[in-house]
MARTIDO-440526 format. One record per residue (C-alpha): residue number from 1; x negated, y negated, z negated. Coordinates in Angstrom, 3 decimals. Example, Ala and Ser with C-alpha at 12.3 -4.5 7.8 and 13.67 -1.06 7.14 Angstrom:
2
+-----+----------+----------+----------+
:   i :        X :        Y :        Z :
+-----+----------+----------+----------+
:   1 :  -12.300 :    4.500 :   -7.800 :
:   2 :  -13.670 :    1.060 :   -7.140 :
+-----+----------+----------+----------+
END
This chain:
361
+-----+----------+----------+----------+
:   i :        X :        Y :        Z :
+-----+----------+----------+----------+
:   1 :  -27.014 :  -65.684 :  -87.507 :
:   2 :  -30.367 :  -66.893 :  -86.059 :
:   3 :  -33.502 :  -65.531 :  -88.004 :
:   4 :  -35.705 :  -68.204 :  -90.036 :
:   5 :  -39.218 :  -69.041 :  -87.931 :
:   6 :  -42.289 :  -67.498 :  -89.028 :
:   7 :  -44.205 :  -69.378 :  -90.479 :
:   8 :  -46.914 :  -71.739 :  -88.365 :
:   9 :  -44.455 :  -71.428 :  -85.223 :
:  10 :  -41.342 :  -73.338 :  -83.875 :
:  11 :  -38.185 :  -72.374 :  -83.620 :
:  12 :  -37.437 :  -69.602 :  -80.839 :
:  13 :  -41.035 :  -68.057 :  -80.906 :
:  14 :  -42.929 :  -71.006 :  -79.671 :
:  15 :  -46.321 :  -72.260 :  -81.140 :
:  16 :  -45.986 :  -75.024 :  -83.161 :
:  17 :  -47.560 :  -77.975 :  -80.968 :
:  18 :  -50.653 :  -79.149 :  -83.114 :
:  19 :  -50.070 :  -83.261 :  -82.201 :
:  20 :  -47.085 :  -82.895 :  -84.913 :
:  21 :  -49.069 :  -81.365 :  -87.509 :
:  22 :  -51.515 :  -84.670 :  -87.168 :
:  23 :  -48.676 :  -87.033 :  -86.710 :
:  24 :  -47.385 :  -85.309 :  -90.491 :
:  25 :  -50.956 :  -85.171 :  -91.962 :
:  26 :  -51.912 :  -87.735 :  -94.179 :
:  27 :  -55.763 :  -89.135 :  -92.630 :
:  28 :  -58.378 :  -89.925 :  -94.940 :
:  29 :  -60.782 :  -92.682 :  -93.528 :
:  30 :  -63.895 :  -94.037 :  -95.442 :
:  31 :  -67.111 :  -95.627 :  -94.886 :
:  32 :  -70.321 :  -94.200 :  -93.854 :
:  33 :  -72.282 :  -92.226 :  -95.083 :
:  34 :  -70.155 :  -89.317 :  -95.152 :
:  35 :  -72.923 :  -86.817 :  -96.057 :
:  36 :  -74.279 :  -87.927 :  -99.941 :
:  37 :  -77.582 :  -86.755 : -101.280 :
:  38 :  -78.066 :  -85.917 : -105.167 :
:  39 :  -81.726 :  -88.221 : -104.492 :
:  40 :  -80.233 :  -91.754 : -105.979 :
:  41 :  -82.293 :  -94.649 : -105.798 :
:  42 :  -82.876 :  -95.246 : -109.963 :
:  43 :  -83.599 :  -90.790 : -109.456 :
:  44 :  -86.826 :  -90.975 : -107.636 :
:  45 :  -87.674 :  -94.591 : -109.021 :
:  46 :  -87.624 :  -92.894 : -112.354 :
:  47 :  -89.370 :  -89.621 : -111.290 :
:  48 :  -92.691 :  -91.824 : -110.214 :
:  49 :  -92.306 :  -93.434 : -113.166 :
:  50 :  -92.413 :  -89.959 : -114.929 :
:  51 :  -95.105 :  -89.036 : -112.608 :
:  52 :  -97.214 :  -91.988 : -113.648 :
:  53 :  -97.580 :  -91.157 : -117.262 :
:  54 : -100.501 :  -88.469 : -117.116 :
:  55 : -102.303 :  -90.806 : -114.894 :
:  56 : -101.509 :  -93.532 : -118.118 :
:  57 : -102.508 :  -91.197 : -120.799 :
:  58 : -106.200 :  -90.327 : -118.653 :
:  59 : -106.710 :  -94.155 : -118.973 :
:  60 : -105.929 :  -93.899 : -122.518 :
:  61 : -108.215 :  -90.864 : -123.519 :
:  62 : -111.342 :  -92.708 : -121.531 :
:  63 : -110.548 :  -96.311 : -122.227 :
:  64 : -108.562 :  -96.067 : -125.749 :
:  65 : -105.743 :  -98.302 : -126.899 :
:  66 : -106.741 : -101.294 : -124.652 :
:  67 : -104.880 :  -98.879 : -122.019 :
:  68 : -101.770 :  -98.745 : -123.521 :
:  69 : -101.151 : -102.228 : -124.515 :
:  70 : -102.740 : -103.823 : -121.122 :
:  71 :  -99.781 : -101.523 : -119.083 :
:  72 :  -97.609 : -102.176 : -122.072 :
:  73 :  -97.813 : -105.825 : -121.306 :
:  74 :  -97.263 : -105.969 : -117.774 :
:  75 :  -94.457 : -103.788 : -117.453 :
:  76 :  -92.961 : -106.387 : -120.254 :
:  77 :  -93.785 : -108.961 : -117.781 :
:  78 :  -91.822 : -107.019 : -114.535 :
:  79 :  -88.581 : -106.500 : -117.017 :
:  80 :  -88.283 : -109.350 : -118.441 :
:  81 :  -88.455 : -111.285 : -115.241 :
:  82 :  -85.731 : -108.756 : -113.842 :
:  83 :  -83.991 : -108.601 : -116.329 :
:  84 :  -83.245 : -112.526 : -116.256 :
:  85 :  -83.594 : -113.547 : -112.251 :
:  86 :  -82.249 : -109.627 : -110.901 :
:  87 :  -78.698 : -108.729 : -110.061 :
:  88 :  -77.104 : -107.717 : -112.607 :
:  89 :  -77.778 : -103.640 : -113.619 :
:  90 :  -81.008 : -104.030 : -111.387 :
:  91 :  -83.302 : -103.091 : -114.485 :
:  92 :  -82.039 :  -99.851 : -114.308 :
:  93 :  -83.037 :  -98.510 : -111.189 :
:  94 :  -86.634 :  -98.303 : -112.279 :
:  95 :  -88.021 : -100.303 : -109.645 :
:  96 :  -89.176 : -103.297 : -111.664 :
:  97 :  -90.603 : -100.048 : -114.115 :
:  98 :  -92.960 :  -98.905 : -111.548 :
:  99 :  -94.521 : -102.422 : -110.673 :
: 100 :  -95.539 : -103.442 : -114.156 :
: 101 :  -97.265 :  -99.979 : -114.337 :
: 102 :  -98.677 :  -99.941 : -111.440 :
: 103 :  -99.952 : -103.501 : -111.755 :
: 104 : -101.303 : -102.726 : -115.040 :
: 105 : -103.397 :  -99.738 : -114.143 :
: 106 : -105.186 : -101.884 : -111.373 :
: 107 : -106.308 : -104.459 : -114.182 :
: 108 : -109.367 : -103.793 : -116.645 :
: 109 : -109.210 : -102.196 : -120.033 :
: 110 : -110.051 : -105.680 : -121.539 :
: 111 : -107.715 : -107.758 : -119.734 :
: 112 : -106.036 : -110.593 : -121.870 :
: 113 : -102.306 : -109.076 : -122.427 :
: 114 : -100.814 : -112.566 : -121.708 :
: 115 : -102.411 : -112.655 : -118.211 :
: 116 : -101.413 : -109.158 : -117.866 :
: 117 :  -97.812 : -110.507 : -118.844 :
: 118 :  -98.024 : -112.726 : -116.220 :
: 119 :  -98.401 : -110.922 : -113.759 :
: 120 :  -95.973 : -108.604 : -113.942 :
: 121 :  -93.643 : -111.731 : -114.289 :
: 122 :  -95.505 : -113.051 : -110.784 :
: 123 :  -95.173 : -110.105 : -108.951 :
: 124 :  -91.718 : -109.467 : -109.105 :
: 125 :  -90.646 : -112.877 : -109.537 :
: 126 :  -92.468 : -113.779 : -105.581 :
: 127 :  -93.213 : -110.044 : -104.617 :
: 128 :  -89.119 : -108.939 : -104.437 :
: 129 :  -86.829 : -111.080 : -105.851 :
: 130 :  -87.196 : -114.338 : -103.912 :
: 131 :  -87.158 : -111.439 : -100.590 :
: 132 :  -83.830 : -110.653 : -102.153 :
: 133 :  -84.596 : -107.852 : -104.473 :
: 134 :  -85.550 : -104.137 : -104.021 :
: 135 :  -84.894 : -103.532 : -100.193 :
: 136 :  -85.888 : -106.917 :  -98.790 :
: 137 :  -89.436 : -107.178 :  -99.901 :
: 138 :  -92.159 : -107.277 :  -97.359 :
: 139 :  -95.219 : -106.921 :  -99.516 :
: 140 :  -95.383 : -104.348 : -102.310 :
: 141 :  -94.795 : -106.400 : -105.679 :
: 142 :  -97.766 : -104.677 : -107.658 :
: 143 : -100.416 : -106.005 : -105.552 :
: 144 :  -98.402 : -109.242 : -105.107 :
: 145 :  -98.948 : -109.667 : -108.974 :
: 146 : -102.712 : -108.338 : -108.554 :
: 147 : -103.529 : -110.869 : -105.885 :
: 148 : -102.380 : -113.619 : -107.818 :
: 149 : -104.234 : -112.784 : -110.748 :
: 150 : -107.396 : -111.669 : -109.246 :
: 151 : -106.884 : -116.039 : -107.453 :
: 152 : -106.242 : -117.109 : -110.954 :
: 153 : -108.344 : -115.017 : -112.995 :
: 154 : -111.399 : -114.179 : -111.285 :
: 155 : -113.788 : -113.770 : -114.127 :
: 156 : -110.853 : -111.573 : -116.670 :
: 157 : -110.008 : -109.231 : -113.903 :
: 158 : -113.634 : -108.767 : -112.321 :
: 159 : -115.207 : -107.656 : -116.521 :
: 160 : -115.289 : -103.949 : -116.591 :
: 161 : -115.794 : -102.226 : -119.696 :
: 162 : -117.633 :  -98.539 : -119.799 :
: 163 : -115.407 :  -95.614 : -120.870 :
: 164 : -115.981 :  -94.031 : -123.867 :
: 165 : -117.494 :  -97.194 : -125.712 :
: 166 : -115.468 :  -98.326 : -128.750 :
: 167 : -112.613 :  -95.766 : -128.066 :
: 168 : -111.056 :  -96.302 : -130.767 :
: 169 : -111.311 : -100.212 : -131.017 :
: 170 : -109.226 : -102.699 : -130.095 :
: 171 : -111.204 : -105.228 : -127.079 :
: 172 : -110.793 : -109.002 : -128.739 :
: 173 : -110.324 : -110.322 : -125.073 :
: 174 : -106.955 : -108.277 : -125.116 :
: 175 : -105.467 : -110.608 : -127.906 :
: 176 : -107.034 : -113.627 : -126.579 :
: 177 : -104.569 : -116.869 : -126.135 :
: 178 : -103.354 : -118.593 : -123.423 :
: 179 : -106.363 : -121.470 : -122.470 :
: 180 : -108.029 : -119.790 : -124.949 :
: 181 : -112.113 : -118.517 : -124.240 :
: 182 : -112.662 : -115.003 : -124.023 :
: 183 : -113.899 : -115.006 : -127.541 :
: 184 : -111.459 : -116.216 : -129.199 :
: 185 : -108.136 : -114.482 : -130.755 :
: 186 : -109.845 : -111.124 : -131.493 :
: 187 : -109.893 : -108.670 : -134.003 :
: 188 : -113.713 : -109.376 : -135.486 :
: 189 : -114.621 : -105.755 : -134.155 :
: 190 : -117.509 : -105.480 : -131.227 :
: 191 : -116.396 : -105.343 : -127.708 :
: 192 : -116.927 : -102.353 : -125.759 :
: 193 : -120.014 : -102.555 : -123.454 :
: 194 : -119.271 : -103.911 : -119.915 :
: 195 : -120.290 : -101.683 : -117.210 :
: 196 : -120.855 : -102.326 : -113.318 :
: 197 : -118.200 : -100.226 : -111.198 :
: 198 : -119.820 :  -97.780 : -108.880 :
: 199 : -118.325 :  -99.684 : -105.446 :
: 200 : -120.203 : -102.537 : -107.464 :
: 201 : -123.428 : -100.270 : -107.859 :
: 202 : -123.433 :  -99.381 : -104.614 :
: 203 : -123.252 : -102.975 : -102.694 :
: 204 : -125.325 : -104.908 : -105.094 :
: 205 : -127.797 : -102.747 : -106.679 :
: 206 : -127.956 : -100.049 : -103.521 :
: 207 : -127.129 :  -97.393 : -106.833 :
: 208 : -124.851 :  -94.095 : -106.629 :
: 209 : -122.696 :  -92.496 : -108.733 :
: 210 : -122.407 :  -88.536 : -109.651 :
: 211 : -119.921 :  -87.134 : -107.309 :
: 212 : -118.281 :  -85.050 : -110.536 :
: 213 : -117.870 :  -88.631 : -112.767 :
: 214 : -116.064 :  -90.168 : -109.585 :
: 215 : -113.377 :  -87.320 : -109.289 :
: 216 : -112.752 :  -87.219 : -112.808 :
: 217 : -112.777 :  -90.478 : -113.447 :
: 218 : -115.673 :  -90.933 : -116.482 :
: 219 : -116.863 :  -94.682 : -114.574 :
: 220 : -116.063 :  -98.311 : -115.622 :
: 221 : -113.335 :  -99.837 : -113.681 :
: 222 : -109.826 : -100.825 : -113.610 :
: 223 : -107.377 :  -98.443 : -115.533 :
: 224 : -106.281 :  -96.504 : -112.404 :
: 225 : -109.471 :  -95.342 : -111.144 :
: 226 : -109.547 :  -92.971 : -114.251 :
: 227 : -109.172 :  -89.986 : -112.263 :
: 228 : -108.764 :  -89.487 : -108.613 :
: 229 : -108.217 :  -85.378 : -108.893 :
: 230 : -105.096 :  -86.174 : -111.086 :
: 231 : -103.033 :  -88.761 : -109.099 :
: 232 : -103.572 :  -86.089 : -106.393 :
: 233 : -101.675 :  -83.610 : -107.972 :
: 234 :  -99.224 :  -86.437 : -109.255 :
: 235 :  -98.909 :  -87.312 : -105.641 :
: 236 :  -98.556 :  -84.146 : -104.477 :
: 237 :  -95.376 :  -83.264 : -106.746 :
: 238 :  -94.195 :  -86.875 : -105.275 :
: 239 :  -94.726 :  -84.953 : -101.969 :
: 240 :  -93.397 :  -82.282 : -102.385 :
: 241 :  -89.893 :  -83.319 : -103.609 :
: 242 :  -90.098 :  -85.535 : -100.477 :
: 243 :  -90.666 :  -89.016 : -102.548 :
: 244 :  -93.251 :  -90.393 : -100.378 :
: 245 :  -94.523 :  -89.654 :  -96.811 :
: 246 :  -97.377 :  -87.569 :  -97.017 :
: 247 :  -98.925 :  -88.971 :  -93.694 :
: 248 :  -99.746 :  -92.465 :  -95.159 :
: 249 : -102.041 :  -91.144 :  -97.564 :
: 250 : -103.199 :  -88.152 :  -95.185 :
: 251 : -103.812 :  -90.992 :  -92.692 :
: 252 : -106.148 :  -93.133 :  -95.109 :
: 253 : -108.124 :  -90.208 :  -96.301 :
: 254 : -108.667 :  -88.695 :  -92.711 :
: 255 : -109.721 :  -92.456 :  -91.374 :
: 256 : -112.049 :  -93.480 :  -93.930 :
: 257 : -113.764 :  -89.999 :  -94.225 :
: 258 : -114.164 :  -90.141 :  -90.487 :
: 259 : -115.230 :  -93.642 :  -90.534 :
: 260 : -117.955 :  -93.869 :  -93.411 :
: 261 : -118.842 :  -90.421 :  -92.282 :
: 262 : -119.674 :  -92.094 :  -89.125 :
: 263 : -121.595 :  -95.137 :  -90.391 :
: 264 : -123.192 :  -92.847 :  -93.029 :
: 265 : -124.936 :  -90.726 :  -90.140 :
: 266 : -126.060 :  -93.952 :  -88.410 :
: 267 : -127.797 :  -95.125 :  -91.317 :
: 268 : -127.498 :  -93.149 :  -94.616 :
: 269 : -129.351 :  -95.604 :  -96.518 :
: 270 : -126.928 :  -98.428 :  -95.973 :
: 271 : -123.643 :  -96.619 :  -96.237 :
: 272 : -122.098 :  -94.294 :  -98.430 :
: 273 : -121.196 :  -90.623 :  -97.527 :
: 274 : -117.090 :  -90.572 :  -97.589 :
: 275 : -117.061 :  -88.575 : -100.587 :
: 276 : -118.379 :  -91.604 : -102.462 :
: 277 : -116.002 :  -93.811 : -100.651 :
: 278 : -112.851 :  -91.697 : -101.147 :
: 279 : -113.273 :  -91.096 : -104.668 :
: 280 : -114.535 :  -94.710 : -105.744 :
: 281 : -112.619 :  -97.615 : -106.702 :
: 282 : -108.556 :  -97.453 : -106.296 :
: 283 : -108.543 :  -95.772 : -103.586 :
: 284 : -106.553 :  -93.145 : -104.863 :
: 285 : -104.017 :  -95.139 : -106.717 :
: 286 : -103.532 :  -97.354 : -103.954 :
: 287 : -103.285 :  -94.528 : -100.977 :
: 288 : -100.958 :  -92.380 : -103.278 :
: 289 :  -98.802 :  -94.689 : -105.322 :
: 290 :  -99.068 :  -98.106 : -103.234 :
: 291 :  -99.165 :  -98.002 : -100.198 :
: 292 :  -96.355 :  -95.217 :  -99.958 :
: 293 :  -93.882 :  -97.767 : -101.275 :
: 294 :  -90.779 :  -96.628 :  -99.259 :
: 295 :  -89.613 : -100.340 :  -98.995 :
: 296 :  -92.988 : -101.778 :  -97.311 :
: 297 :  -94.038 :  -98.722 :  -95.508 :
: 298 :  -92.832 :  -97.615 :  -92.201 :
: 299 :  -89.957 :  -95.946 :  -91.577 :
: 300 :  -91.179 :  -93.488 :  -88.522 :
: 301 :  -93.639 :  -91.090 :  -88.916 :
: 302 :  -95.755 :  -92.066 :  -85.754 :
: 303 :  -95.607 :  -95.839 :  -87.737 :
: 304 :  -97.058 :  -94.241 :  -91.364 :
: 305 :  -99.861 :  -92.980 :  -89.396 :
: 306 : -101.049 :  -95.651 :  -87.785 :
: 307 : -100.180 :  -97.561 :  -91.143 :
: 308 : -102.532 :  -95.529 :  -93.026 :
: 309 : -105.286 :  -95.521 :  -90.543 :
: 310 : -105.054 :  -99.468 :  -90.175 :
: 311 : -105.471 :  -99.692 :  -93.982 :
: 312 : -108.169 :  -97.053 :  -93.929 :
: 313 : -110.395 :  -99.301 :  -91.529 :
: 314 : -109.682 : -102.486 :  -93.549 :
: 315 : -111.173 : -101.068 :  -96.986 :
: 316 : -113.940 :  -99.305 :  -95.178 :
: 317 : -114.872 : -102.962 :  -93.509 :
: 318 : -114.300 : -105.373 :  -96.902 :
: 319 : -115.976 : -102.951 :  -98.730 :
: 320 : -119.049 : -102.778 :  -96.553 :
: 321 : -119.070 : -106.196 :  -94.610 :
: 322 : -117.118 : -108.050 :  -97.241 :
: 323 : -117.811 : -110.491 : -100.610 :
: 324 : -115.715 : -108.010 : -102.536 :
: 325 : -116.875 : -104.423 : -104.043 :
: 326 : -113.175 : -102.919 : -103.451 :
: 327 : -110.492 : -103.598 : -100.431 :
: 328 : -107.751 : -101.590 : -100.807 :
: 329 : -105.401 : -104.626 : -102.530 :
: 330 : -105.793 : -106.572 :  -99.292 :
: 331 : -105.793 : -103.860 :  -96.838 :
: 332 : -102.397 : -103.003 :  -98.034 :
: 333 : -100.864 : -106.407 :  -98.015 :
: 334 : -102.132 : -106.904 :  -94.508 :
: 335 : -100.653 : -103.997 :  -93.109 :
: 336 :  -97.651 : -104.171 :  -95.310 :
: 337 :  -96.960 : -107.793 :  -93.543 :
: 338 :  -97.399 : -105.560 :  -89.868 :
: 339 :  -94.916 : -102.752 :  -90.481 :
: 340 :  -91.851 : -104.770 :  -89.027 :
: 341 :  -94.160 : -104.683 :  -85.614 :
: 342 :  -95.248 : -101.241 :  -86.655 :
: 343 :  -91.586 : -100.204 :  -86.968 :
: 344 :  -90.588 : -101.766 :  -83.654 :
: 345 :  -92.993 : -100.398 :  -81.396 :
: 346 :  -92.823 :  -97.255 :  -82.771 :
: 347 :  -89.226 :  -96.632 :  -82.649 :
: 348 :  -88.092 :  -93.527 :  -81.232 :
: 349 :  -85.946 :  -93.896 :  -77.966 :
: 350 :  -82.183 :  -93.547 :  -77.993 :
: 351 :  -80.939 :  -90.397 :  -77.411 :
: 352 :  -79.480 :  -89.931 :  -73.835 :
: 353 :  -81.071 :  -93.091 :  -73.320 :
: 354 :  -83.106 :  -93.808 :  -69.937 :
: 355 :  -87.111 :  -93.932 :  -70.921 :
: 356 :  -87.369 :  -97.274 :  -68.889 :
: 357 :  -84.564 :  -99.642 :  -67.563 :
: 358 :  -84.272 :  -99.424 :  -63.768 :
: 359 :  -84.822 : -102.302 :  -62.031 :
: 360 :  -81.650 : -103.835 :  -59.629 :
: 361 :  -81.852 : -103.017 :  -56.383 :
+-----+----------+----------+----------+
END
């Protein structure tokens, strides 16, 4: 009687040919990617969003309640405009979160919370959604809502209040109504005094600023510029879990310490040393949490570098040469409408691919 093969071999001591395993197997073919990371989308949307709210409660301890309800209103703006024009389930990956906060800590304490409303509605009604949504947009939607209201709105947005003043009242411009004069709508209780900024000091009055109230934020201004040491460590977690590329803001810092540093030894009495002009205004904010959007940013690293140094340049020039105080809104936009070129010449060459096509003989 012939003895049973062993297992994994054929019949009479040969190897079992592998091609009939496969032709028995049962194939399992999907769709790239293959290889899934635990890093969702609505994860690190939500994580900034987590990582914004020390940078939201500074504003609140130096500006008060205004704080709260002016980032209160235009994050209502940015949902409820996603909520009704977005896909459906797109309020939930947080993206439409971090624009109305964002937005709102670029805008004054006393900002009317209808305009603030509105802007949030603006920015991601024509700074993503008519693109297509999150993925598609060229400019970042925060600033898209920030231009629009610093065109409409030049006086509200441009009337800085000092911190500390009133802290615990309510600013009557806040509740003001649509069409209606500053005035009007309030809650009968005195305004907090209105303050110059210090990039405001600076150009038109020739005045500085104590190096100690810029990092920690204790200057009038718009709600992010509360405190530049703590969106660097909120940044730097960001960072660190790999959430944004650190070179964009490395790059800004690096250029416009270099470049003011360089106009400041050619004439000191015309242009601010870079510590002034790193710490001032929302440069910060805009260097950390803006311009690192992942969506309107470069995607090589060679391309976030020269990103960030092209931005760096632009604020250093507005902000010296230019009608405004503060550049870093425009800066962005600019380079954010350059990163498609950015990302093309900076694309890394196939690999095996010849560095240069050869010519036909």
């Amino acid at each position: 009687m012939r003895e049973p093969a062993e297992p994994g071999s054929a019949a009479g001591g040969q190897p079992e040919d592998p091609a009939s395993r496969l032709e028995d197997a049962e194939l399992l073919v999907t769709a790239s990617p293959h290889l899934h990371s635990p890093h969702t989308t609505p994860n690190i949307m939500w994580t900034v969003v987590a990582s914004l709210v020390p940078i939201i409660a500074a504003a609140t301890y130096f500006f008060g309640p205004s704080a709260l309800l002016v980032v209160a209103a235009s994050t209502l703006g940015a949902l409820a405009t996603e909520r009704l024009l977005g896909r459906q389930g797109s309020l939930l990956d947080g993206s439409a979160a971090i624009t109305g906060i964002l937005l709102g800590l670029t805008l004054p304490p006393g900002f009317p919370l209808w305009m603030a409303f509105l802007g949030g509605l603006f920015g991601i009604a024509f700074g993503k959604l008519i693109f297509g949504g999150l993925g598609q947009n060229v400019f970042n939607p925060a600033l898209v809502g920030r231009a629009f209201l610093q065109a409409a709105f030049p006086t509200a947005i441009t009337t800085w209040s000092a911190p500390g003043s009133a802290w615990e009242t309510l600013r009557s411009s806040n509740l003001v109504l649509p069409l209606m004069s500053a005035t009007a709508g309030g809650t009968g209780a005195a305004d907090a005094v209105t303050a110059a900024t210090p990039l405001g000091l600076m150009k038109f009055e020739a005045k500085g600023t104590a190096p100690w109230e810029l990092v920690i934020g204790n200057t009038s201004g718009s709600l992010g510029e509360t405190s530049a040491l703590l969106i660097l460590l909120c940044g730097a977690y960001l960072a660190l879990r790999n959430y944004l590329n650190w070179r964009i803001p490395a790059s800004i810092f690096a250029t416009v310490a270099v470049v003011s540093g360089a106009l400041h030894l050619v004439a000191a009495s015309r242009f601010p040393g870079p510590l002034f002009m790193l710490f001032s205004g929302g440069l910060m904010l805009g260097a950390v949490y803006m311009a690192t959007d992942m969506v309107t940013s470069p995607v090589t690293n060679l391309g976030c570098w020269i990103f960030g140094a092209g931005i760096a340049v632009l604020v250093v020039i507005i902000r010296q040469w230019g009608g405004l105080p503060e550049g870093v809104m425009y800066s962005i936009l600019f380079m954010n409408a350059l990163v498609p070129f950015i990302n093309r010449v900076t694309q890394p060459r196939v690999f095996g691919s010849a560095r240069r096509k050869e010519s036909a003989p």
